[in-house]
N, C-alpha and C positions, 0 to 999 in steps of 0.2 A: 504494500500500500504506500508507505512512505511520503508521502506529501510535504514533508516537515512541519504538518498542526498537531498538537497534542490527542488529536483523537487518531491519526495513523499511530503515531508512536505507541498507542494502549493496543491498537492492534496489532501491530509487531513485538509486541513485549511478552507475551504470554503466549502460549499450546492454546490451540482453539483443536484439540481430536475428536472434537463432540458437536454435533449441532447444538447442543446446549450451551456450552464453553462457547460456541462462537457467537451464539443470540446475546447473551450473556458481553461479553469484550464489546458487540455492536452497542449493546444500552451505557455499559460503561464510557466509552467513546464519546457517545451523542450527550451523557449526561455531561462530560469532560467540556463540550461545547456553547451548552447551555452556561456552564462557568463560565468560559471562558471569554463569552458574550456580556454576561452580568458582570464583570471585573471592567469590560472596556469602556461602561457606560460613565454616564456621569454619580450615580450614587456610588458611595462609598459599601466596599463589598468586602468583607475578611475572607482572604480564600482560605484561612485555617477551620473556618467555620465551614463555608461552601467544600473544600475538602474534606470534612468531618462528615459531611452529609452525601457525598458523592456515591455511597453504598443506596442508600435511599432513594435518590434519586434515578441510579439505575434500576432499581424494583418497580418505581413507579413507573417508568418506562416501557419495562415489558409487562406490568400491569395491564398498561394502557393498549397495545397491544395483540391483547389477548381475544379470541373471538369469542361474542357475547354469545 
C-alpha cells in the first residue's frame, strides 16, 4: 500500500492472514484518518486522548459496517 499516510503504514505494519485481521487493520486505518483529520483542524485535539480511543473507534467502525 504505502502511500506515506499513517493509514498505509497501519496496513503494512501488521499480518492481515485472516479476512478478519484484515477488516480489522482497514477500521484501524480509517479510524487513524479520522484523527488525523481532527488534529489538522482548527480545535485543539490531544492525540494522547484520540490515540487512547483509537481501539474504539475502530469497533465503531466495523460496527457501522455490519449488515442490519
Amino acid at each position: 500500500m504505502s502511500n506515506n499516510n499513517a493509514a498505509s503504514y497501519v496496513m503494512d505494519a501488521g499480518p492481515r492472514d485472516t479476512e478478519e485481521l484484515s477488516y480489522r487493520a482497514r477500521a484501524v486505518a480509517a479510524a487513524i484518518e479520522v484523527i488525523a483529520a481532527k488534529a489538522s483542524g482548527a480545535d485543539a485535539t490531544s492525540l494522547k486522548v484520540e490515540f487512547g480511543n483509537l481501539s474504539m473507534y475502530a469497533d465503531q467502525i466495523q460496527a457501522a459496517l455490519k449488515a442490519k
